[in-house]
C-alpha positions as CSV (number, residue, x, y, z in Angstrom):
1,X,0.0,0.0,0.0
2,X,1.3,3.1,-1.0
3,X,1.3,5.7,1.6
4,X,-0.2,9.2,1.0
5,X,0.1,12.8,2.1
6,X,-3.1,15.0,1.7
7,X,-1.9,18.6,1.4
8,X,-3.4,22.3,2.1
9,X,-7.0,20.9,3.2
10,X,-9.0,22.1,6.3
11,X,-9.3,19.4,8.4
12,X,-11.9,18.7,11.1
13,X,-10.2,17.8,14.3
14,X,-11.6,17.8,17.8
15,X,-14.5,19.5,16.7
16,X,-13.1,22.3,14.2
17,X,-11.6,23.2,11.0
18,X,-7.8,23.4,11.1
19,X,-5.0,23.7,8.3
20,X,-3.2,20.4,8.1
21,X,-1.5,17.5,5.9
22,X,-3.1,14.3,7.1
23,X,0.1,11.6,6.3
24,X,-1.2,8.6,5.9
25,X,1.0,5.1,6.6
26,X,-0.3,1.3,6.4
27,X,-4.3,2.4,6.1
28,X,-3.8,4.3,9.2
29,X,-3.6,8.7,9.7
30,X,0.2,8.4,10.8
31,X,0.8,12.1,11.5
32,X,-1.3,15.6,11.7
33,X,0.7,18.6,11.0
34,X,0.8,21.8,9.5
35,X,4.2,21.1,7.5
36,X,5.0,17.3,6.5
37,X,8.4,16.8,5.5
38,X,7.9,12.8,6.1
39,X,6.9,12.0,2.7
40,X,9.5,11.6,0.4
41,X,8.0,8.5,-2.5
42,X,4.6,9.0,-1.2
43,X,1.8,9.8,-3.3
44,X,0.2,13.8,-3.0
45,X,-2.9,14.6,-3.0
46,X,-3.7,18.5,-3.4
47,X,-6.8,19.4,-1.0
48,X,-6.8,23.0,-1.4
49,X,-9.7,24.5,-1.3
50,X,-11.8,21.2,0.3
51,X,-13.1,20.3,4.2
52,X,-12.1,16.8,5.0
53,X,-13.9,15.4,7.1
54,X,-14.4,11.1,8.5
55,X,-15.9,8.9,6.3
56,X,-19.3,8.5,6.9
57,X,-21.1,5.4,8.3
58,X,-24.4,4.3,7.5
59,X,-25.6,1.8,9.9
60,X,-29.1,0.9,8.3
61,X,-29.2,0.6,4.7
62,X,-31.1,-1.9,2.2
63,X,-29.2,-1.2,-1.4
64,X,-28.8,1.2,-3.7
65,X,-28.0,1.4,-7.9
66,X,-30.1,-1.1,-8.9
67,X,-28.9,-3.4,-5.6
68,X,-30.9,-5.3,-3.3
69,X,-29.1,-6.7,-0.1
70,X,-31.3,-9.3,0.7
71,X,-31.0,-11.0,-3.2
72,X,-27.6,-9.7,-4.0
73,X,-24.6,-11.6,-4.9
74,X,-21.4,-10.8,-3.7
75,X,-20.0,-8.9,-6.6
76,X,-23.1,-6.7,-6.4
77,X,-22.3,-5.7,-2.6
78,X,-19.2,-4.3,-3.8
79,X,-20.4,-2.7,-7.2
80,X,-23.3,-1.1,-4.1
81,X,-19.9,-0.4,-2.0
82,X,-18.7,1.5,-4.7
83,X,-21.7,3.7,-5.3
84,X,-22.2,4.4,-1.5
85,X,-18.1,5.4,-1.6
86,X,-19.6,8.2,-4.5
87,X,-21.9,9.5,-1.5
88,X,-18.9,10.0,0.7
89,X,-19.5,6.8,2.9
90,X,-16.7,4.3,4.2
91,X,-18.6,2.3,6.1
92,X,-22.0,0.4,5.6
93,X,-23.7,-2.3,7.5
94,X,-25.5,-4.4,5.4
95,X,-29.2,-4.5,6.3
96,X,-31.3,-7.5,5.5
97,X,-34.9,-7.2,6.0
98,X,-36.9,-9.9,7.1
99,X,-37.0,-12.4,4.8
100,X,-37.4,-16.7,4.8
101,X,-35.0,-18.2,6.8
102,X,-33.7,-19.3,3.8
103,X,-33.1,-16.5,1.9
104,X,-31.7,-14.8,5.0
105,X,-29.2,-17.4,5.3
106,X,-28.3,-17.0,1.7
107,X,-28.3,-13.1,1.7
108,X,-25.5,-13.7,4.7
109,X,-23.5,-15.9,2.7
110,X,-23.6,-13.5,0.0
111,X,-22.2,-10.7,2.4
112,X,-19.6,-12.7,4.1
113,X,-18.1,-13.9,1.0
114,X,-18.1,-10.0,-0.1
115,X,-16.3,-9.2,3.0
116,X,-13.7,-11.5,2.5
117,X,-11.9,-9.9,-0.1
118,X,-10.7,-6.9,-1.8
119,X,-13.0,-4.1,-1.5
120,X,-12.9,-0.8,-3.8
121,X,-15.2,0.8,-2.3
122,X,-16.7,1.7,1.4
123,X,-16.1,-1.0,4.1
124,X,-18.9,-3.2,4.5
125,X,-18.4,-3.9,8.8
126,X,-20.9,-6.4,9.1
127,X,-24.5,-7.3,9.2
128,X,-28.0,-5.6,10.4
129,X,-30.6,-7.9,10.8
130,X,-34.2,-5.9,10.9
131,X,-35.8,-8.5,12.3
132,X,-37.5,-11.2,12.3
133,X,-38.7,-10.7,16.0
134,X,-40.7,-7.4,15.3
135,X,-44.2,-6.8,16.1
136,X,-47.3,-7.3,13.5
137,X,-48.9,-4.3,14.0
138,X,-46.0,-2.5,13.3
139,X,-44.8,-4.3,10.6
140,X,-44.0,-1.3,8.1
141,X,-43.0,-2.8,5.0
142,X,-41.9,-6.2,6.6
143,X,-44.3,-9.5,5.6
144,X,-46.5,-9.9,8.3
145,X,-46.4,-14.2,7.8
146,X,-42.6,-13.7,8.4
147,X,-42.4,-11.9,11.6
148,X,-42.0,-14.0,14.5
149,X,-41.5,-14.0,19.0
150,X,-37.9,-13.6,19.9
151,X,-36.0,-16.9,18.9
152,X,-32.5,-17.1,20.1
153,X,-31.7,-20.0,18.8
154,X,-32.7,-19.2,15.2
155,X,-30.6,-16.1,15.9
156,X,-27.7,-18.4,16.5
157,X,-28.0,-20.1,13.2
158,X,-27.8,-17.0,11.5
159,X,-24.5,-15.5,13.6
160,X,-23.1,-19.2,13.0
161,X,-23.7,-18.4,9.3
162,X,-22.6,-15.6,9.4
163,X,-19.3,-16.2,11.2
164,X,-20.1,-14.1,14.2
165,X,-20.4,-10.9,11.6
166,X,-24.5,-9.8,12.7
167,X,-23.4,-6.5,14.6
168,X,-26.5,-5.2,14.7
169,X,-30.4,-6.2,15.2
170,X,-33.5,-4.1,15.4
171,X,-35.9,-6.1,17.6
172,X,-39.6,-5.1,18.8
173,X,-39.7,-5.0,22.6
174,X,-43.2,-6.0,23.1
175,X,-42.5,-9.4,21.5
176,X,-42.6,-12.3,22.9
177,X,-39.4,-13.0,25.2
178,X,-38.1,-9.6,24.0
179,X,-36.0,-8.7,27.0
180,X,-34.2,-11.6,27.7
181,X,-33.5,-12.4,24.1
182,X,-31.6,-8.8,24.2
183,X,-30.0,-9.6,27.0
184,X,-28.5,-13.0,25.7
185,X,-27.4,-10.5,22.1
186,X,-25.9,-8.0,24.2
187,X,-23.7,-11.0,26.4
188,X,-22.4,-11.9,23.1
189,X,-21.4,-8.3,22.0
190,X,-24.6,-7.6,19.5
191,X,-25.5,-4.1,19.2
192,X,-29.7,-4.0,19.7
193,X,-32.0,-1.4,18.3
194,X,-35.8,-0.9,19.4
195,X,-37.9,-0.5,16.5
196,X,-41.2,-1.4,14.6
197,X,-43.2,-0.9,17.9
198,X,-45.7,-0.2,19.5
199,X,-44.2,-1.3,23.1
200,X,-45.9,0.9,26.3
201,X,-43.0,3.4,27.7
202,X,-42.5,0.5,30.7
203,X,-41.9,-2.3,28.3
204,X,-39.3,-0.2,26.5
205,X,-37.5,0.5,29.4
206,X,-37.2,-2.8,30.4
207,X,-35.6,-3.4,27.3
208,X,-32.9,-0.6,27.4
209,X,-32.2,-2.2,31.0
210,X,-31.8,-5.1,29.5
211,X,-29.4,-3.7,27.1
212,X,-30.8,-2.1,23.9
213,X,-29.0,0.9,22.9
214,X,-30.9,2.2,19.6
215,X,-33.8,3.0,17.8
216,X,-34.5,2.5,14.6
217,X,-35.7,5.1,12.5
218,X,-37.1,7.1,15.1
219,X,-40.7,8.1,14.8
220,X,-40.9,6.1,11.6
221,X,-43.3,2.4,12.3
222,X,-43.2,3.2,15.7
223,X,-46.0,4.0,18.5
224,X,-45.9,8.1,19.2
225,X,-45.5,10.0,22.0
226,X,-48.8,10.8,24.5
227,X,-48.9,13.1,27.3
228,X,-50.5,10.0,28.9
229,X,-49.1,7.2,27.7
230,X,-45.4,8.0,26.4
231,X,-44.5,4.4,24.9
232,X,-41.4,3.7,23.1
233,X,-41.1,7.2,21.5
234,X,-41.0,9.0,25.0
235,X,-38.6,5.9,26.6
236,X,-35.9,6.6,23.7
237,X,-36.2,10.0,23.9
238,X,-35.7,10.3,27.6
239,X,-32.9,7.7,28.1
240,X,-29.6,7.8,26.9
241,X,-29.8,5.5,23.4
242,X,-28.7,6.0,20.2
243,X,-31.7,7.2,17.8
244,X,-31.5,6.8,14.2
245,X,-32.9,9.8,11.7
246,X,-34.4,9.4,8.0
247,X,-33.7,13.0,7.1
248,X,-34.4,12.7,3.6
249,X,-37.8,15.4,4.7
250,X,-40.2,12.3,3.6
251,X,-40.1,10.5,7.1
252,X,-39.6,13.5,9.5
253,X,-40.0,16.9,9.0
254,X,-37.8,19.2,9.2
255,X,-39.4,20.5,12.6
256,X,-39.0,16.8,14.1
257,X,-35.5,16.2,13.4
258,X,-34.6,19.8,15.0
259,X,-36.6,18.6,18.0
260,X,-34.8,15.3,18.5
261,X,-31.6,16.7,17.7
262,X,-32.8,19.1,20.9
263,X,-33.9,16.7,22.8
264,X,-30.8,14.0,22.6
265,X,-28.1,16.4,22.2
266,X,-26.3,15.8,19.1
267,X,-23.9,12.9,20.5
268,X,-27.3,10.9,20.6
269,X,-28.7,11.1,17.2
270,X,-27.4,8.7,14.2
271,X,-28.6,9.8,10.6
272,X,-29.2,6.8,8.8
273,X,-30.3,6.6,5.0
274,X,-32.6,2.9,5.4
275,X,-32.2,3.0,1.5
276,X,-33.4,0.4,-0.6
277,X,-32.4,-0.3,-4.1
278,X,-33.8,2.3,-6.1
279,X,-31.6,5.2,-4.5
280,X,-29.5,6.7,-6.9
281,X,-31.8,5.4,-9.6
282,X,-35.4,7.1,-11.4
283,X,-39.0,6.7,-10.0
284,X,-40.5,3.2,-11.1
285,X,-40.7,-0.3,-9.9
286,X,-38.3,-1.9,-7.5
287,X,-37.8,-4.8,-4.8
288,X,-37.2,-4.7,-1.0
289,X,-36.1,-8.3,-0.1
290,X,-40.0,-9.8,-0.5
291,X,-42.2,-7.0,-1.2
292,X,-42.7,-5.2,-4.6
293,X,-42.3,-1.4,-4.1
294,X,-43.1,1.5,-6.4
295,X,-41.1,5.2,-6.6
296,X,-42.8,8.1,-7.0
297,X,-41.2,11.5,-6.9
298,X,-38.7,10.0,-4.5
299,X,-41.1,8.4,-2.0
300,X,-40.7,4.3,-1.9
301,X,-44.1,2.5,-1.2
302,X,-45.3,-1.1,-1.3
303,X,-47.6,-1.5,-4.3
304,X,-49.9,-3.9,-1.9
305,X,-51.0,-1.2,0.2
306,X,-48.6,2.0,-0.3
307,X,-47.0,1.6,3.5
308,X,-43.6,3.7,3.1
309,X,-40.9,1.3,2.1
310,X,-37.5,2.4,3.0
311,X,-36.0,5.4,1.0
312,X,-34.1,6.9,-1.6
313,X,-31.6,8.6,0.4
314,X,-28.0,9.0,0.2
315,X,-25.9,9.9,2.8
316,X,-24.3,12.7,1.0
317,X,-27.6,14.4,0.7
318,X,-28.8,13.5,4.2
319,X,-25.9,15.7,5.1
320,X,-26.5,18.6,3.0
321,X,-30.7,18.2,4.5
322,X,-29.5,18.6,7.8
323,X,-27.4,21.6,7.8
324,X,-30.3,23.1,5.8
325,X,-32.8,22.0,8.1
326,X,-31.2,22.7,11.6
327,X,-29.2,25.8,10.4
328,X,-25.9,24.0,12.6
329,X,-22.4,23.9,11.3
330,X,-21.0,21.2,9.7
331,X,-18.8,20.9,12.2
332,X,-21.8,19.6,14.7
333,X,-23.9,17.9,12.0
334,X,-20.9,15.6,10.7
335,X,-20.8,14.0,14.1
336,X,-24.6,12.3,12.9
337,X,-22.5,10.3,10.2
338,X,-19.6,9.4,11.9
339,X,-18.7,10.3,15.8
340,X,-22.0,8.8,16.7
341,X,-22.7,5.5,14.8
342,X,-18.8,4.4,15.3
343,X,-19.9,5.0,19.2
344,X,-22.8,3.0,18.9
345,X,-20.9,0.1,17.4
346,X,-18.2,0.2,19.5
347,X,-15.8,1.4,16.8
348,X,-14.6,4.7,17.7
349,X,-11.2,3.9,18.7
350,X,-10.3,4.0,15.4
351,X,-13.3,4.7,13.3
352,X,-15.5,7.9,13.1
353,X,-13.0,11.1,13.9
354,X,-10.1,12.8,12.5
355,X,-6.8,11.3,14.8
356,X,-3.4,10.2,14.4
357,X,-3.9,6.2,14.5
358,X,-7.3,6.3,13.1
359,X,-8.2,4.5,10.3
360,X,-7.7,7.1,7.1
361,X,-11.3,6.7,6.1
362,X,-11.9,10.5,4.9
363,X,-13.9,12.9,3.1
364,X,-13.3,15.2,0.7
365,X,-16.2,18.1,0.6
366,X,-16.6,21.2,-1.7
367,X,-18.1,24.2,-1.1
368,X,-21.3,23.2,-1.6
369,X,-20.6,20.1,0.9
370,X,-20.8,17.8,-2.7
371,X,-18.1,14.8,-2.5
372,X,-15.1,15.4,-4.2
373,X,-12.6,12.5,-3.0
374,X,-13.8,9.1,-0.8
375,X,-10.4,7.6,0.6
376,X,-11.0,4.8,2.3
377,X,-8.3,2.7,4.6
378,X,-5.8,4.7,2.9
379,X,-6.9,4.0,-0.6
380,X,-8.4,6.5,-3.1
381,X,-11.5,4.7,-3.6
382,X,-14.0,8.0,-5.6
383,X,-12.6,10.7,-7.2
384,X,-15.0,13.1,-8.4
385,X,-14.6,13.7,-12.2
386,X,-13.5,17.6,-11.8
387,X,-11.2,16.6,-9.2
């Protein structure tokens, strides 16, 4: 690997812009300095005018460019890895939606075998499993026959199958043996997210003692909050979990995401994109693992009974929503894409910020907070054409 020196960029680091050359050795940011003179063979890479920022990290995603996760081979993971590297992210869980047991096994063997070799694009880190064990009413765009109680040993046939890479679940607390099954995930290091629910505020909180520590897409197939009756809504927002965000301004409006973002503190909120194949491609027909879905101006919605269906977001323009919606500085809102879902997945000692050691998974943003350069590990990975 050839090492790199990024020159004349502003570079976020503990929370601001500063001048620096990032030097970049073995994958890893080896030095921060205003002057490197450590670089004699490497290759240069002129940032002048650009913000770099950490690579972004999209914990809940179902595809993208004509990819569906839950039917896609490996060699399509990475031609999806590749377009999400184009958005500026370096790091992608891949979400399977709830599916037959055996098309979930095969969608993990898919992903393994994709993570076991040469990637040129983002980083796929491991699986998200939404579902099975959500609730019926709830269901959003999941099949209702397919949902089932909490099931820890079919669980353990998919993280045998998977080779211990499941990193991430989204599981209903009102379910059947709900808290104990995520209390047996969490003992094995499994990050679990509350979601498609309509649990009562106690049963939620019995769950984050237990050891949940998300929400998925907040607000979004998921029981509101009452002045009476809080329920799941008013136990995430109170407590101290991660909460994801659709900020495409389909799934929350603008006012909402200002208000969780208020109420959590921005350490707390995660954008996610929950993206399903048709992102990145025009309005029409498309799949999200079992159900048929239709596109219209944007908006993804089952043809059997036009429930929302995931989105067509990317994470570069999630990023550009949210400084237009909250009005905060890039600076604050970046931490939504990187800071905060390396936290959550126990990363962030050397994923998500801007530090000597840290993976070099960077960002390179023009003025108009477009991508201009993905590196990722180290290796140019997108280069915008004008670049």
């Amino acid at each position: 690997m050839e090492d790199l020196l990024i020159e004349n960029g502003q570079v976020l680091v503990n929370g601001r812009f500063e001048n620096a050359n990032i030097l970049v050795k073995n994958g890893r940011i080896a030095s921060l300095a205003p002057i490197c003179s450590d670089c004699k063979s490497c290759l240069r890479l002129n940032a002048s005018g650009k913000k770099i920022v950490p690579g972004f990290i999209d914990i809940h995603t179902h595809g993208g460019n004509g990819v569906d996760v839950n039917s896609a081979s490996a060699s399509d993971l990475l031609k999806l890895s590749r377009f999400f590297a184009a958005q500026g992210t370096t790091g992608w869980l891949a979400s399977i939606v709830t599916d037959t047991y055996e098309k979930t096994i095969q969608a993990i063997g898919q992903i393994r075998q994709a993570m076991s070799g040469a990637n040129p694009g983002a980083q796929i880190l491991g699986i998200h499993l939404e579902g099975p064990f959500l609730s019926k009413e709830y269901k959003g765009s999941m099949q209702e026959t397919l949902l089932r109680k909490a099931d820890l040993p079919l669980f353990e046939d998919y993280q045998k199958a998977a080779a211990g890479l499941i990193k991430y679940i989204t599981v209903s607390p009102e379910v059947d043996g709900a808290p104990q099954l995520i209390k047996e995930l969490t003992g094995q290091g499994v990050i679990v997210s509350m979601g498609h629910s309509g649990a009562d505020y106690e049963t939620a909180l019995h769950c984050i003692q237990s050891g949940a520590t998300g929400a998925t897409h907040t607000f979004n197939a998921m029981r509101l909050l009452h002045q009476h009756a809080p329920g799941i809504c008013g136990a995430v927002l109170e407590t101290d979990v991660f909460c994801e965000a659709i900020c495409d301004g389909i799934h929350l409006h603008p006012g909402i995401v200002r208000l969780l973002l208020k109420t959590k503190g921005i350490d707390k909120v995660i954008a996610v994109t929950d993206s399903i194949m048709a992102a990145g491609l025009p309005d029409g027909f498309y799949n999200l693992g079992a159900s048929r879905v239709k596109v219209s101006g944007g908006d993804a919605k089952l043809v059997s009974d036009s429930t929302r269906a995931g989105s067509t977001l990317t994470t570069s323009k999630a990023l550009r929503n949210l400084v237009d919606y909250t009005g905060r500085r890039l600076e604050e809102v970046i931490l939504l894409f990187t800071a905060n879902p390396a936290a959550l997945l126990k990363i962030d000692r050397y994923k998500g910020s801007i530090l000597e050691g840290n993976d070099a998974d960077l960002v390179l943003l023009d003025e108009f907070l477009g991508v201009d350069m993905t590196i990722v590990g180290g290796n140019v990975v997108f280069k915008h054409k004008t670049a």
